[in-house]
Structure formats: structure tokens, C-alpha cells
BAFI-3210 file (N, C-alpha, C; in Angstrom, 3 decimals, decimal comma, padded with zeros to 6 digits):
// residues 175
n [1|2|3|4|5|6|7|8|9|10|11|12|13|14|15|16|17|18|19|20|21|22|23|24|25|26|27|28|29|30|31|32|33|34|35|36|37|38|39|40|41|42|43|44|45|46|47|48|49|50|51|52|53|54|55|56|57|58|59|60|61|62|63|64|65|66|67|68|69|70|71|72|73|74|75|76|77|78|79|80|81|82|83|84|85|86|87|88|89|90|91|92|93|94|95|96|97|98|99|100|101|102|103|104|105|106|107|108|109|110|111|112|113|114|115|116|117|118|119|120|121|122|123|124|125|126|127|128|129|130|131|132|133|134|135|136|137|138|139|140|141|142|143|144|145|146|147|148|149|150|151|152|153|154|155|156|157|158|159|160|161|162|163|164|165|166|167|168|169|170|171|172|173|174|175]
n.u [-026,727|-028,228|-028,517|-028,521|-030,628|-031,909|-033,611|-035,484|-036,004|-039,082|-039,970|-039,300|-038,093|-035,431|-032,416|-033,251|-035,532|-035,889|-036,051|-033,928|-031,502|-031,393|-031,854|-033,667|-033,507|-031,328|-028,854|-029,263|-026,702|-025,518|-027,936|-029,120|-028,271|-025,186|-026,706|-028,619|-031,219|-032,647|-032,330|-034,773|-035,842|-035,162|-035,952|-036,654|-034,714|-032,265|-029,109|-027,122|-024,908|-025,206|-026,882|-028,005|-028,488|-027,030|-024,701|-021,522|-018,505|-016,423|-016,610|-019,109|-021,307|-024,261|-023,908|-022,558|-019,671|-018,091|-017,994|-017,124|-016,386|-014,088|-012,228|-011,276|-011,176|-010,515|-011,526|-010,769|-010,591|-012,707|-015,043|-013,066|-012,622|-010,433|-009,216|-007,635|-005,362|-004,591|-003,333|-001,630|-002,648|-000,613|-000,258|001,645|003,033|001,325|000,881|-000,990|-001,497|-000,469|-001,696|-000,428|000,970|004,225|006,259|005,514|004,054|001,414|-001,928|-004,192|-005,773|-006,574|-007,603|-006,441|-006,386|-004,648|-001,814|000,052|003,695|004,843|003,452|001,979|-000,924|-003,695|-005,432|-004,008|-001,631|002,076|003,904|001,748|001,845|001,192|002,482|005,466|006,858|009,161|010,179|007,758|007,758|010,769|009,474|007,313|008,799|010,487|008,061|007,024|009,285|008,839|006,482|007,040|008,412|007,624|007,073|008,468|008,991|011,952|012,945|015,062|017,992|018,365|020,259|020,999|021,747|020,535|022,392|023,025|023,975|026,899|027,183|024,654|022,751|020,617|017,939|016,570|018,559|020,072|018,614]
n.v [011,334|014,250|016,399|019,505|021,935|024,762|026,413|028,799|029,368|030,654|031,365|032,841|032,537|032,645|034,743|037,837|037,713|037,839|036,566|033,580|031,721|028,371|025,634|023,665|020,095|020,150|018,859|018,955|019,345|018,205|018,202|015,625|012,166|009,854|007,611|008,954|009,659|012,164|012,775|011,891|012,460|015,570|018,652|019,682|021,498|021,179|020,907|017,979|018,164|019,168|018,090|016,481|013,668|012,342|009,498|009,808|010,578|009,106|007,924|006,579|006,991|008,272|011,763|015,044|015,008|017,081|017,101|014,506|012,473|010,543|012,099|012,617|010,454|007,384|004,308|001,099|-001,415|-000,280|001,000|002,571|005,264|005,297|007,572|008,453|008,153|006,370|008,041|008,573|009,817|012,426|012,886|011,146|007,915|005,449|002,233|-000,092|-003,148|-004,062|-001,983|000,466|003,162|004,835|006,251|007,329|006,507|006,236|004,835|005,832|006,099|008,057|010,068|011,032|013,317|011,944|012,600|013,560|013,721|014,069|014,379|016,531|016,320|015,295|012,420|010,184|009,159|009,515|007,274|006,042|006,717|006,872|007,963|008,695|005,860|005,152|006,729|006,415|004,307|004,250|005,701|004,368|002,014|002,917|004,125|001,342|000,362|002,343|001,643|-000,914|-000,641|-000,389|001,848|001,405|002,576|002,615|001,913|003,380|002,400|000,226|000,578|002,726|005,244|008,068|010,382|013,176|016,218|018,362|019,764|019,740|019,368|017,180|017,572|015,958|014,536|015,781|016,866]
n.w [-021,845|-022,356|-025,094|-024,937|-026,302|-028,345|-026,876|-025,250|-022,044|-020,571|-018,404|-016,145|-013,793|-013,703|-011,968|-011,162|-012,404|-014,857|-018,416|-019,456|-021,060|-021,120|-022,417|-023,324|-021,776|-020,626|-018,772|-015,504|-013,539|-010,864|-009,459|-009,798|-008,729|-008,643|-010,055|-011,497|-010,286|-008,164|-005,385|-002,589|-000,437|000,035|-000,878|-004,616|-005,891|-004,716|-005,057|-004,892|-003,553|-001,320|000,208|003,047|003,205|001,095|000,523|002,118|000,576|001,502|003,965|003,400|004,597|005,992|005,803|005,343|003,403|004,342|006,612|007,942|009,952|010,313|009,641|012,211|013,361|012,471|012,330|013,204|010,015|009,157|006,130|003,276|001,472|-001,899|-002,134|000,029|002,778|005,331|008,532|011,418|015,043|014,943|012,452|011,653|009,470|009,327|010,395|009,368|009,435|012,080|013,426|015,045|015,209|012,797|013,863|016,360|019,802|019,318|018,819|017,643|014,716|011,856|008,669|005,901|003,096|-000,107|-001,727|-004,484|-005,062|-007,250|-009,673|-008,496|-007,898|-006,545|-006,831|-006,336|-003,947|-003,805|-004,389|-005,850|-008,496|-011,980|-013,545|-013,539|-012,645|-011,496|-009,733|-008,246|-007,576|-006,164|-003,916|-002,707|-002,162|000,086|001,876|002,476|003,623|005,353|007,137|007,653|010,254|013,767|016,417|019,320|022,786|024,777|027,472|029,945|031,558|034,126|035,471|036,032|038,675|040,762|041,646|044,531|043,425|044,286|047,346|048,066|050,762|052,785|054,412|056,264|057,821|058,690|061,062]
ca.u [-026,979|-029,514|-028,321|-028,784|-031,259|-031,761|-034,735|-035,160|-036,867|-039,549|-040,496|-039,146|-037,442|-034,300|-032,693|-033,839|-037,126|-035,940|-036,226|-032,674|-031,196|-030,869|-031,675|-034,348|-033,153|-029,751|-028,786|-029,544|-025,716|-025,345|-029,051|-028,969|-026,758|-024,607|-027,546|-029,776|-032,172|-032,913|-033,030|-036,137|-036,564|-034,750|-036,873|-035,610|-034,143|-031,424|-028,246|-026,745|-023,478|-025,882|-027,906|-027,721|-028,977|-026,473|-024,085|-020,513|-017,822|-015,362|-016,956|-020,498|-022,496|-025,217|-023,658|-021,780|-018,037|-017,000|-017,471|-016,537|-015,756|-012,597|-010,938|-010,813|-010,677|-010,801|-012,042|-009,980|-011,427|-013,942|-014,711|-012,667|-012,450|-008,989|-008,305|-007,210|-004,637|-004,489|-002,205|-001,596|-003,453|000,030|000,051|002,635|002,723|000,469|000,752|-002,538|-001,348|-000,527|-002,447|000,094|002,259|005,610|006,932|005,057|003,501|000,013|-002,531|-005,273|-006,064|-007,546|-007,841|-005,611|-006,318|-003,735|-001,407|001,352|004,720|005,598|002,375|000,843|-002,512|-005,104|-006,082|-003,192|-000,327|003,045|003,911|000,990|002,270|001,409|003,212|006,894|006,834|010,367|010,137|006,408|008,664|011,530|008,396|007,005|009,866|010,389|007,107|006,646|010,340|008,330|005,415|006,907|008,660|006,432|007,879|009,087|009,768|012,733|012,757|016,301|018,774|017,799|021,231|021,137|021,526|020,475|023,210|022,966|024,870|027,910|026,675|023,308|022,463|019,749|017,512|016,231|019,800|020,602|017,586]
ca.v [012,668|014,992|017,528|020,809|022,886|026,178|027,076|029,918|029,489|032,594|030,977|034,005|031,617|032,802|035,252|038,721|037,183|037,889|034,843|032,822|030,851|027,116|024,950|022,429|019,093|020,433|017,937|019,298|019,059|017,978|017,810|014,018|011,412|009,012|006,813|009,614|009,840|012,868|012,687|011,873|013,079|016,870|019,636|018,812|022,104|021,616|020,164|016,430|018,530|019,841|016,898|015,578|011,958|011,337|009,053|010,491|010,000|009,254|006,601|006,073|007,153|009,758|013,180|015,781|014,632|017,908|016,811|013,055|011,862|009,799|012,922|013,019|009,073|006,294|002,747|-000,052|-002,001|000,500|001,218|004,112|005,765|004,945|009,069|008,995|007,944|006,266|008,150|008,575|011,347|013,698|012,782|010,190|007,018|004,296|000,658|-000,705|-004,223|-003,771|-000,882|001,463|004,971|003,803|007,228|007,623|005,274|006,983|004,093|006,276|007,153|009,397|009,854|012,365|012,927|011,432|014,068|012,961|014,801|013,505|014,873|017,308|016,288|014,618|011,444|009,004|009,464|009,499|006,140|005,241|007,545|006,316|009,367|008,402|005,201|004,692|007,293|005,800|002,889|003,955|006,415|003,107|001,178|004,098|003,887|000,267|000,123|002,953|001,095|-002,025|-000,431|-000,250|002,800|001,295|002,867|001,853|002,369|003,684|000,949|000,130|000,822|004,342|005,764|009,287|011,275|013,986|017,159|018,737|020,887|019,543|019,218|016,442|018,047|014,817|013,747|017,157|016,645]
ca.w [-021,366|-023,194|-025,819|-024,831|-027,634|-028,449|-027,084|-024,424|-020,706|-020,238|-017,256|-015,451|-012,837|-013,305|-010,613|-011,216|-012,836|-016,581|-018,763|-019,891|-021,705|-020,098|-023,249|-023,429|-021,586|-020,192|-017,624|-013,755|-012,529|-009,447|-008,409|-009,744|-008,323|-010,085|-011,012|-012,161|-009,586|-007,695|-003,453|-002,490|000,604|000,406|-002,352|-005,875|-006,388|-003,929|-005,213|-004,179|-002,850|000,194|000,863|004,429|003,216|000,387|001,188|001,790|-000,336|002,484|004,601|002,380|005,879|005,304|006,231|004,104|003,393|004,885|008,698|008,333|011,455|009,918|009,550|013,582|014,112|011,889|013,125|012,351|009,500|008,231|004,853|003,386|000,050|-002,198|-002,394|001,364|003,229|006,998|009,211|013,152|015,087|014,748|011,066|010,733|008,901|010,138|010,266|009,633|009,637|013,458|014,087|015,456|014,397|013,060|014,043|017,936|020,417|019,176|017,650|017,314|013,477|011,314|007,586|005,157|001,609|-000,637|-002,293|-005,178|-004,961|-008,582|-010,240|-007,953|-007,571|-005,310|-006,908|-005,993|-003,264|-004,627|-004,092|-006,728|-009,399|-013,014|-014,390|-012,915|-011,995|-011,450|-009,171|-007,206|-006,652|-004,876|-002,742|-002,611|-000,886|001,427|002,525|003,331|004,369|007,018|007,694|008,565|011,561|015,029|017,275|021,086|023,989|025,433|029,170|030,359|031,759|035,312|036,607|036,116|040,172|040,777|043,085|044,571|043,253|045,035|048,203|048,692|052,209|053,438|055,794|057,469|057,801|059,894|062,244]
c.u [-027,632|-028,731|-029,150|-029,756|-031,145|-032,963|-034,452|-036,493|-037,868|-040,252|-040,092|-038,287|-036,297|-033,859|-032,618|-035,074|-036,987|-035,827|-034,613|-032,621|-030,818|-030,705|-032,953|-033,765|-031,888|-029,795|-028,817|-027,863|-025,733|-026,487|-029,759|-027,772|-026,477|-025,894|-028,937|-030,623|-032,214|-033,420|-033,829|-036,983|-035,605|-035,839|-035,795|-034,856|-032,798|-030,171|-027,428|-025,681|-024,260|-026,903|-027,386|-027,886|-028,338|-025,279|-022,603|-019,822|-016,696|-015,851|-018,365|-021,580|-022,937|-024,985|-022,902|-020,275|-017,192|-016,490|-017,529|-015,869|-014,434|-011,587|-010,218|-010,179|-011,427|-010,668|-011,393|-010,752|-012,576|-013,689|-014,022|-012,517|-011,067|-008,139|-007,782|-006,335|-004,339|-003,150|-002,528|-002,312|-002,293|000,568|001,497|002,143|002,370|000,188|-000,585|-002,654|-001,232|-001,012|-002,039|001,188|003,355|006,303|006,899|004,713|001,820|-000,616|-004,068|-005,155|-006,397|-007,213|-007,281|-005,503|-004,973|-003,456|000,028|002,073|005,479|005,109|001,474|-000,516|-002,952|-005,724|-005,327|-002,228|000,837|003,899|003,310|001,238|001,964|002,574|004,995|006,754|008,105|010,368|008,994|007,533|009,571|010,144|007,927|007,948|010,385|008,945|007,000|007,859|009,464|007,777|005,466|007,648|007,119|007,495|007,267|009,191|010,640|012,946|014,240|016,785|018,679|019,233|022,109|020,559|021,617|021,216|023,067|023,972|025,340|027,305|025,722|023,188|020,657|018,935|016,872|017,211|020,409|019,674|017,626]
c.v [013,455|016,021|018,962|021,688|024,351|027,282|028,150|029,312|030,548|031,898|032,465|033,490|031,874|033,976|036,975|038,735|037,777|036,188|034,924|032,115|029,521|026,339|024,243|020,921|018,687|019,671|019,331|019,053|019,135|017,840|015,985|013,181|010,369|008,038|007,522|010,418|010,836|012,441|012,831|012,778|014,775|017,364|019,564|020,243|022,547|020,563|018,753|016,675|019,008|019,099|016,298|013,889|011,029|010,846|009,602|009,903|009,307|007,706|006,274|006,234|008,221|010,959|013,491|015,602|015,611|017,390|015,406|012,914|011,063|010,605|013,374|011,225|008,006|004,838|001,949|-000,859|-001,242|000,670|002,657|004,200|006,122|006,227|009,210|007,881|007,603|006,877|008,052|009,865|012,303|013,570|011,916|008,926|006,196|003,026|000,051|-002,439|-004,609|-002,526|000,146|002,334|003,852|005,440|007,368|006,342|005,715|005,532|004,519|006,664|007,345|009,378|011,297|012,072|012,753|012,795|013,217|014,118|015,103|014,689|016,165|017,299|014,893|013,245|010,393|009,795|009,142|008,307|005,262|005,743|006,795|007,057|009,098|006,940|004,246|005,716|007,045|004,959|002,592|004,919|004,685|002,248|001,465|003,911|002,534|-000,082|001,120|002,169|-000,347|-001,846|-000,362|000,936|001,797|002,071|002,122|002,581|002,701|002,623|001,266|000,474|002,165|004,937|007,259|009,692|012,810|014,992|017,709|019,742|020,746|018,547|018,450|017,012|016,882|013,774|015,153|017,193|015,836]
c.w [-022,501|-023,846|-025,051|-026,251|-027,384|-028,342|-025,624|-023,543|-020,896|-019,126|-015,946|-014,049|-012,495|-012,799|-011,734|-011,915|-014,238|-016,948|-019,196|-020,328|-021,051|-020,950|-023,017|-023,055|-021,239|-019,015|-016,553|-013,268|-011,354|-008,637|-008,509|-009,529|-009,583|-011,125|-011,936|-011,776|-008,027|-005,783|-003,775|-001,415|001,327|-001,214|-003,497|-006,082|-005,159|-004,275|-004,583|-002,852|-001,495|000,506|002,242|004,111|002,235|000,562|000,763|001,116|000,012|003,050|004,735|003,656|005,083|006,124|005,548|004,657|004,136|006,215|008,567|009,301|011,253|009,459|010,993|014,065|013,488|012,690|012,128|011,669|008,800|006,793|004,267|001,297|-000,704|-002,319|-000,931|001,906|005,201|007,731|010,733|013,531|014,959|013,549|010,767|009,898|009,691|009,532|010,280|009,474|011,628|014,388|015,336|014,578|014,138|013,249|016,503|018,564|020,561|018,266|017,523|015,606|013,126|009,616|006,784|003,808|000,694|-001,696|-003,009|-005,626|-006,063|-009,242|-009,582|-007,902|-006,516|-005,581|-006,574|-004,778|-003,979|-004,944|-004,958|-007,891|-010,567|-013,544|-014,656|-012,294|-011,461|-009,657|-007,745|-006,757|-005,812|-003,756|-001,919|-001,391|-000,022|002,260|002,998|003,993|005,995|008,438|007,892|009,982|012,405|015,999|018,489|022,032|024,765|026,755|029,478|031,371|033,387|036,639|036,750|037,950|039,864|042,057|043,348|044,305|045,188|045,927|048,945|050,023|052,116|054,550|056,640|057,918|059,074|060,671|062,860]
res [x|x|x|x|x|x|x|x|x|x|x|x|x|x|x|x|x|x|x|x|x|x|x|x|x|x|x|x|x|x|x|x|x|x|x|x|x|x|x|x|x|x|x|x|x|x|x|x|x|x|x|x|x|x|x|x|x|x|x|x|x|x|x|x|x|x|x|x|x|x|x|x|x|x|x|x|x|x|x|x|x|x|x|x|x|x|x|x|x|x|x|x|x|x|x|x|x|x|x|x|x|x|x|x|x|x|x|x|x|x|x|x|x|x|x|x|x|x|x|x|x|x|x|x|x|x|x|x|x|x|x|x|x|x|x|x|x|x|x|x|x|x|x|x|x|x|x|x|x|x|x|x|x|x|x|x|x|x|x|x|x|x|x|x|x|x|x|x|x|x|x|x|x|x|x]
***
């Protein structure tokens, strides 16, 4: 990455058209991607973060990470990015070995960024904790103790008879 110098812009470019200070050879943040190289096909003075064509960070398609479609309904097997977390569509834990809720009988799911309860932050779930890892581990064995259940419905026992309450009169029994 390029040293910054100490020379002064008078290009007038900058916003109220006085000249500024930028440097001579100050990296462009954010209008080059990781490998360097500037979108091709948006105007160069429009940052990577508002590009329609660079690939998201979520599920590497070309549209901006905000509206990722895997935050409404992730496809089994797709590629996903290690900061997020597969759950069910009413946010429980999700079996992605058998590809249903282990809370509901929901196997639709969707994609929830990973949040650690140890550490407070966004780059691991709590479960992956370097920080505590006495602590990831029992999260840890809670969680897959979760996610090897499958939620059932159990149908009510077939020899349950419905009677009628005290009083009630049959009208096609009195006709």
C-alpha cells in the first residue's frame, strides 16, 4: 500500500471546490476490491460498497449484501459465508444434516449473522469462542445436543371420544 506524502491537491475537486489535503498516492478505500482492481463496468469514482456487480459477501452472487435473498430463504447446499448462521424461518436452531427446525415442524431456512455471547461481537457465534473456550464448549454441546433433535408432531391417541356436554340437545334426534 502506497505511503501517503505531503503534497497538497489544487485540483479544486474537493467539495466546496477549495483545494485539500489528500496526499500523493493515498490508497482509494473502498473504490478497489480485494485484488486491487477497480469495477470495470460502474464510473471509477463510485465506491465497491455501492456496486451492483461486486460479488456479495453473503452468497458471492452479484447484488449488494444488504438485500441477500438468504436472509429470506436459504437453499440447501448453497454457498454461505462463515459470519452467519443457518436457522429456521421463526429463528430457531436448524438441522442442516436433516434439513429441518429442531424447535418447529418449519424446514424452510434463512440465514442470521453469527453473534458471540462470551465476547460480544459479530465474527464467531458463541459456540466458536477463542476468548473462553471452556465456556464455547459447553455453548457448543448445547447446541449440537439441540441440533441433533428433529421436532415431531405427535397426533393425539386415537381413543380420545368427543361427548357431548351436560344439557345439549340433538336437533336431528328431536325431529
Amino acid at each position: 500500500m502506497a505511503e501517503p506524502s505531503d503534497e497538497w491537491d489544487d485540483t479544486g475537486d474537493s467539495p466546496g471546490g477549495s483545494s485539500s489535503y489528500i496526499g500523493k498516492g493515498a490508497p482509494k478505500f473502498g473504490i478497489e476490491g480485494p485484488d486491487g482492481l477497480p469495477c470495470e463496468k460502474c464510473p471509477k469514482d463510485i465506491p465497491l460498497s455501492f456496486c451492483p456487480h461486486w460479488p456479495c459477501n453473503i452468497c458471492y452472487n452479484d447484488h449488494y449484501h444488504q438485500v441477500c435473498p438468504y436472509f429470506d430463504f436459504y437453499p440447501q447446499g448453497a454457498p454461505l459465508s462463515p459470519f452467519y448462521d443457518i436457522i429456521c424461518s421463526m429463528g430457531h436452531p436448524f438441522n442442516e444434516e436433516k434439513w429441518v427446525c429442531t424447535s418447529c415442524p418449519g424446514n424452510e431456512a434463512r440465514i442470521s449473522l453469527k453473534y458471540c455471547h462470551i465476547c460480544h461481537c459479530r465474527l464467531h457465534g458463541t459456540y466458536e469462542c477463542p476468548e473462553d473456550k471452556v465456556a464455547a464448549a459447553k455453548y457448543k454441546l448445547f447446541r449440537d445436543e439441540m441440533c441433533s433433535k428433529v421436532f415431531k408432531l405427535n397426533p393425539p391417541k386415537s381413543s380420545y371420544v368427543p361427548t357431548p356436554s351436560p344439557g345439549f340437545v340433538n336437533m336431528k334426534e328431536v325431529s
